[in-house]
C-alpha positions as CSV (number, residue, x, y, z in Angstrom):
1,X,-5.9,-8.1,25.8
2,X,-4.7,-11.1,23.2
3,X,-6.7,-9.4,20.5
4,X,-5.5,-5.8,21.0
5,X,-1.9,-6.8,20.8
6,X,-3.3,-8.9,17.9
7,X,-4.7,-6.0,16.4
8,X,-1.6,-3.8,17.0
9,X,1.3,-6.0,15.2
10,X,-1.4,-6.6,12.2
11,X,-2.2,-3.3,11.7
12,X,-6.0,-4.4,11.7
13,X,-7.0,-0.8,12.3
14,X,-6.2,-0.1,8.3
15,X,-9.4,-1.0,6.7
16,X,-9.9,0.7,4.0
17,X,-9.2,0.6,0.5
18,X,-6.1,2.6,-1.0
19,X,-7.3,5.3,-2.6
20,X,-5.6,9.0,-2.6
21,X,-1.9,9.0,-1.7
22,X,-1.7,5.3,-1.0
23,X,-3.4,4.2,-4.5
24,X,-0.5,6.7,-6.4
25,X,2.4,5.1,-4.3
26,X,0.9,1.5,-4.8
27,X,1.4,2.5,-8.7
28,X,5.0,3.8,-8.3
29,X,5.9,0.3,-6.0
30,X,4.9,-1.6,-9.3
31,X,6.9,0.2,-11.9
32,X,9.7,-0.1,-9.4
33,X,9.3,-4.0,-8.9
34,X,9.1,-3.5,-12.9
35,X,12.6,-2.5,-13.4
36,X,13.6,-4.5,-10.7
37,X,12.3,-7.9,-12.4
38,X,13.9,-6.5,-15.6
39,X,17.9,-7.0,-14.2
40,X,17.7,-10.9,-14.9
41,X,16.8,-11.3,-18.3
42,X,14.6,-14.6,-18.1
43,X,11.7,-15.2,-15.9
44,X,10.1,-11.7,-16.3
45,X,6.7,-11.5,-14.9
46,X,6.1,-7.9,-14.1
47,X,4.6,-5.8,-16.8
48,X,3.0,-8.6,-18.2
49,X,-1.1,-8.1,-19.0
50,X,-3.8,-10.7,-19.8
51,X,-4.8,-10.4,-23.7
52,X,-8.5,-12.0,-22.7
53,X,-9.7,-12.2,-19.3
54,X,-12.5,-14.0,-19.0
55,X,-14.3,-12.4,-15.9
56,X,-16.7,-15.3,-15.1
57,X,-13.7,-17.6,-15.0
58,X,-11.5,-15.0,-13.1
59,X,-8.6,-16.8,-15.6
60,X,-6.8,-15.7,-18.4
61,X,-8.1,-17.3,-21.5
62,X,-5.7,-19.8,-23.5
63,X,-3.0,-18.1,-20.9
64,X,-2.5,-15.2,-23.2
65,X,-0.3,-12.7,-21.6
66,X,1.7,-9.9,-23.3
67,X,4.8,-7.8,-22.2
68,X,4.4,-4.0,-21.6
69,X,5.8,-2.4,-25.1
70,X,6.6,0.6,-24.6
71,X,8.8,3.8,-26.1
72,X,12.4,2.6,-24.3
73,X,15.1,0.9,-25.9
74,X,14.1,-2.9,-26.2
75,X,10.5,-1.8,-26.6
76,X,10.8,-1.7,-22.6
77,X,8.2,0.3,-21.0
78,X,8.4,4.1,-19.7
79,X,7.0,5.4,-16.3
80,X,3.9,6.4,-19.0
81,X,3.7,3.5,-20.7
82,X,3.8,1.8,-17.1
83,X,0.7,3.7,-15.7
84,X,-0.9,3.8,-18.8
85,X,-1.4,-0.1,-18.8
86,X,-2.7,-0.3,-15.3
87,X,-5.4,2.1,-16.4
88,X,-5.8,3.1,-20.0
89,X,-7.5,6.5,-18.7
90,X,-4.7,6.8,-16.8
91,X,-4.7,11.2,-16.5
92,X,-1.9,12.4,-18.7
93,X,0.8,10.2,-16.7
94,X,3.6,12.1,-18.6
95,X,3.6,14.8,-16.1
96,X,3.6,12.9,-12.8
97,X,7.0,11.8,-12.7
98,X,9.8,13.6,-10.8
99,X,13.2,13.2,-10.2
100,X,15.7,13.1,-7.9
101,X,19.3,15.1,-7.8
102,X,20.5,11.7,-8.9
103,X,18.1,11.4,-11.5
104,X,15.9,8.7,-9.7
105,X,12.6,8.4,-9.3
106,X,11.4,10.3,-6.6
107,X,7.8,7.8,-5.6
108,X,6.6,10.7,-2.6
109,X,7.1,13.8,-5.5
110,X,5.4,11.4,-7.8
111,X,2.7,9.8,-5.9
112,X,1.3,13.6,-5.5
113,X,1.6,14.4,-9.0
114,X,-0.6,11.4,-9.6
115,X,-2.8,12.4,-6.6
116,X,-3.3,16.2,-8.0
117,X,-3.8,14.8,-11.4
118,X,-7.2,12.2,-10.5
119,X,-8.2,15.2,-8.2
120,X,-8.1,16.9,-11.5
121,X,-10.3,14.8,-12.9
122,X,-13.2,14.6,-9.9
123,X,-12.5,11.1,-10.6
124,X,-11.6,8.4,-7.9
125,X,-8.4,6.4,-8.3
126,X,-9.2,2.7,-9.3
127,X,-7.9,-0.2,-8.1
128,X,-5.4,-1.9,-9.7
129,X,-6.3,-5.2,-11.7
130,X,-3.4,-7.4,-11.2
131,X,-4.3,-9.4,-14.6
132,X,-3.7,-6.2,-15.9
133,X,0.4,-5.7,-14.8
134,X,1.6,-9.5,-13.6
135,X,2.1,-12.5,-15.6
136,X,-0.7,-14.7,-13.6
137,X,-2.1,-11.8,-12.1
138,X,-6.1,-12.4,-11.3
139,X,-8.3,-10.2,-9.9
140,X,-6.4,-10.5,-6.1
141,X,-5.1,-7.2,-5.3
142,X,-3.9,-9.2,-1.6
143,X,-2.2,-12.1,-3.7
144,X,-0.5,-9.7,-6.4
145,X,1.4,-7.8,-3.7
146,X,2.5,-10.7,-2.5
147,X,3.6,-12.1,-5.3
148,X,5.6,-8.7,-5.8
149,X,7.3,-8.8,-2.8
150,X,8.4,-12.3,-3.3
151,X,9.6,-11.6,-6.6
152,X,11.7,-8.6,-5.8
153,X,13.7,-10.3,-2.7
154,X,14.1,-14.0,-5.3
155,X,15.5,-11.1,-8.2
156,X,18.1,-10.1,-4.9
157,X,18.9,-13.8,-4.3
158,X,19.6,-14.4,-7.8
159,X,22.3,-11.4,-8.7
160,X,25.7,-11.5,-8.1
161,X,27.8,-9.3,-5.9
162,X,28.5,-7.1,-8.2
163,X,25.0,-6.7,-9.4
164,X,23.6,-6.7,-6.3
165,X,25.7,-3.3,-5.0
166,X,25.4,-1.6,-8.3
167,X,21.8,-1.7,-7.6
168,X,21.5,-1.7,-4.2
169,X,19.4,2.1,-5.2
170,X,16.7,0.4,-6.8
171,X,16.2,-1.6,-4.0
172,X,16.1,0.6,-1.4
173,X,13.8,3.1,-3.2
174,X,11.3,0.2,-3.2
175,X,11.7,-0.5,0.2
176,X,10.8,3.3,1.1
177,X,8.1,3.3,-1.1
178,X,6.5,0.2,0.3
179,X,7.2,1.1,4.1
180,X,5.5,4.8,2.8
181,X,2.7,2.9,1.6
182,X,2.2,1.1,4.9
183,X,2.2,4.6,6.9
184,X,-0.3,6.3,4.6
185,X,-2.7,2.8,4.9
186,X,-1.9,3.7,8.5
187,X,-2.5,7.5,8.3
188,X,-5.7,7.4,6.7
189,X,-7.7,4.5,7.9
190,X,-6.2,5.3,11.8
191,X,-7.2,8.8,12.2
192,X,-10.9,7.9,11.3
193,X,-10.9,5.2,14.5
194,X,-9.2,7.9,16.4
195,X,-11.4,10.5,15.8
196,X,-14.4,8.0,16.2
197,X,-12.5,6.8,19.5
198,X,-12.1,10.5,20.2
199,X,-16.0,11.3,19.9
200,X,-17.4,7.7,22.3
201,X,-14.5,6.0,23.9
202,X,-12.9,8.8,25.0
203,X,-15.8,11.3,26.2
204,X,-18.3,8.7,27.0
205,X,-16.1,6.0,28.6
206,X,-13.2,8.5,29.7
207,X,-10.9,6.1,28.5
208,X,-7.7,7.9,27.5
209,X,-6.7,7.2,24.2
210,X,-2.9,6.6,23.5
211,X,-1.6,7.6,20.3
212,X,1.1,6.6,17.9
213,X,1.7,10.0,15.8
214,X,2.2,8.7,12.1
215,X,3.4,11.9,10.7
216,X,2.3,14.6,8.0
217,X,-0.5,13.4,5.3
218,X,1.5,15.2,2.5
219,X,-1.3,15.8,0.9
220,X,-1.4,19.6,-0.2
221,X,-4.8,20.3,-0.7
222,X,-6.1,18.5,2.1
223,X,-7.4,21.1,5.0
224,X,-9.5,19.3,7.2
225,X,-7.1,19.5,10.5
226,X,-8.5,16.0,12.0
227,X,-6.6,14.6,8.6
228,X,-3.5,16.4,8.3
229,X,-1.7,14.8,11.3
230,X,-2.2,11.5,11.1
231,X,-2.5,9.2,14.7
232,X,-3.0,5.6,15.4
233,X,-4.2,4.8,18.6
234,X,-2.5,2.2,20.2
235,X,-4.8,0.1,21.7
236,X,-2.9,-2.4,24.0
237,X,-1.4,0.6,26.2
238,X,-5.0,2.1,25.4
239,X,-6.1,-0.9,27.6
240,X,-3.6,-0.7,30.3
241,X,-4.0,2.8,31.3
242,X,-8.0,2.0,31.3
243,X,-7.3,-1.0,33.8
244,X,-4.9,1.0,35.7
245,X,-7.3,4.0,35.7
246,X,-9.7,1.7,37.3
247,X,-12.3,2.0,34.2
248,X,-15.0,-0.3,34.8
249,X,-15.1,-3.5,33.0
250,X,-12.3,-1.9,31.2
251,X,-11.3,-4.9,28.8
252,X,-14.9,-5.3,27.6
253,X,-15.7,-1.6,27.2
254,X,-12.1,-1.1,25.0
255,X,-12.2,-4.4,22.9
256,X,-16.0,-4.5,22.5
257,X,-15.2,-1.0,20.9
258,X,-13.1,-1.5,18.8
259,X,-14.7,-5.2,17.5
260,X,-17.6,-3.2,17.3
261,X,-15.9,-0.4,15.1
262,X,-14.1,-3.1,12.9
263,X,-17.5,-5.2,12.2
264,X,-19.3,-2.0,11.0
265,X,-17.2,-1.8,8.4
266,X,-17.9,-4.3,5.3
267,X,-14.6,-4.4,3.9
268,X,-13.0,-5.2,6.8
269,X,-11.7,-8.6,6.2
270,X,-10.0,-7.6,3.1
271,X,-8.1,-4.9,4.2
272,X,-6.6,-6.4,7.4
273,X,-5.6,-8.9,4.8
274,X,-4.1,-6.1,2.6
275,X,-2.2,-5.0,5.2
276,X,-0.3,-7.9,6.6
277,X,0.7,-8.6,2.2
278,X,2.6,-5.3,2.8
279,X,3.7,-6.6,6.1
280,X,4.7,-9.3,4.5
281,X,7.0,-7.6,2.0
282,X,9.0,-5.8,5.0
283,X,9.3,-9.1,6.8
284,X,10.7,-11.4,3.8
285,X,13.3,-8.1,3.0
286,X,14.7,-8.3,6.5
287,X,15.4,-12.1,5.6
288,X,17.3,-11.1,2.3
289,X,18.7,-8.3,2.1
């Protein structure tokens, strides 16, 4: 039982990598850690690529990095620009932002416009290089969101009143955007376990699966019905009701499912690890702000 509560408050179950929706919100969090990191004038790290990476090394050479310049006053970068140095091929990023009544970004509205654009494309979304958008960025995707989460509640700590409730917004729409982020890691990587669940566990083992529903994807175009509604099962009351059921050797049958489900996939390791960085971000918010 240890490991299925273990696996339940790491999200473990989200394994693998963000592409689709996730990928496009993951890009909006950065420009909106960005502009956050810009409302203290020294320190700036976000924005920042390496000038010559040396990818034998994994280091930046002669620690050469470079601000995003971009077409706002200051030579500060726009959404465009933003997107544009992630990924110089970047599919016309002009046209993905949208905004709210308030004239804010709106990340959901956004993230979609990015989604539909790569879609366009036939092209998958690539992963962000961190060397490419963080002042001492490597090639650690797990490490850079840390990082980003630490430097967004240390820019909190370090305003003012005054500063801090005049942009209290900014904040906040980070803080959706990452907890969206963590449902739609959730959403896509937990309905594939609970389908497979569905298909062995459930009809071979009748072991009733209990489910955590997770919401809409808000994916338009998607039409596959298993992956609209997105589920999580949750796999310590999945456990009890076995036990209580009076499944046979019902702790072995459920955990030795699920390691078995986790080991056959190779990426695993780094994904669980992805998902406690965002994890992390929530947990070091409650503690500031």
């Amino acid at each position: 039982m240890r490991f299925l509560f273990f696996l339940a408050t790491s999200f473990l179950s989200a394994m693998v990598w963000a592409g689709g929706y996730a990928g496009c919100l993951e890009r909006v969090m950065f420009f909106q850690a960005y502009e956050i990191d810009a409302l203290l004038p020294s320190g700036q790290s976000i924005g920042y690529r390496c000038l010559k990476w040396d990818p034998q090394r994994e280091v930046c050479r002669n620690n050469q990095w470079k601000a995003c310049e971009g077409d706002l006053e200051g030579n500060r970068c726009s959404f465009e620009n933003f997107m544009s140095q992630i990924n110089r091929n970047s599919p016309n990023p002009r046209q993905w932002p949208e905004y709210t009544s308030e004239n804010k970004l709106d990340a959901k509205a956004t993230a979609l416009n990015c989604l539909k654009a790569y879609k366009a494309t036939g092209r998958p979304i690539p992963d962000i290089a961190p060397f490419k958008i963080m002042k001492g960025g490597t090639v650690d995707y797990r490490v850079a969101v840390q990082e980003l989460g630490r430097r967004v509640d240390n820019r909190w700590k370090a305003l003012d009143v005054a500063a801090k409730e005049a942009n209290k917004p900014a904040f906040a729409a980070f803080d959706a955007t990452v907890d969206e982020i963590i449902r739609a890691r959730r959403g896509d990587t937990g309905v594939l376990m609970y389908e497979a669940a569905k298909k062995t566990l459930e009809h071979d083992d009748n072991v009733t699966l209990k489910v955590e529903d997770l919401g809409t994807n808000p994916d338009p175009d998607e039409r596959d019905p298993t992956k609209k509604e997105w589920k999580e099962v949750k796999w310590p009351e999945t456990l009890s009701t076995a036990i209580e059921d009076g499944i046979p050797d019902a702790e072995k049958t459920v955990e030795g499912w699920v390691r078995s489900y986790i080991k056959n996939d190779p990426s695993s390791t780094t994904h669980r690890s992805m998902m406690k960085s965002f994890k992390g971000i929530v947990a070091g918010r409650k503690l500031c702000r």
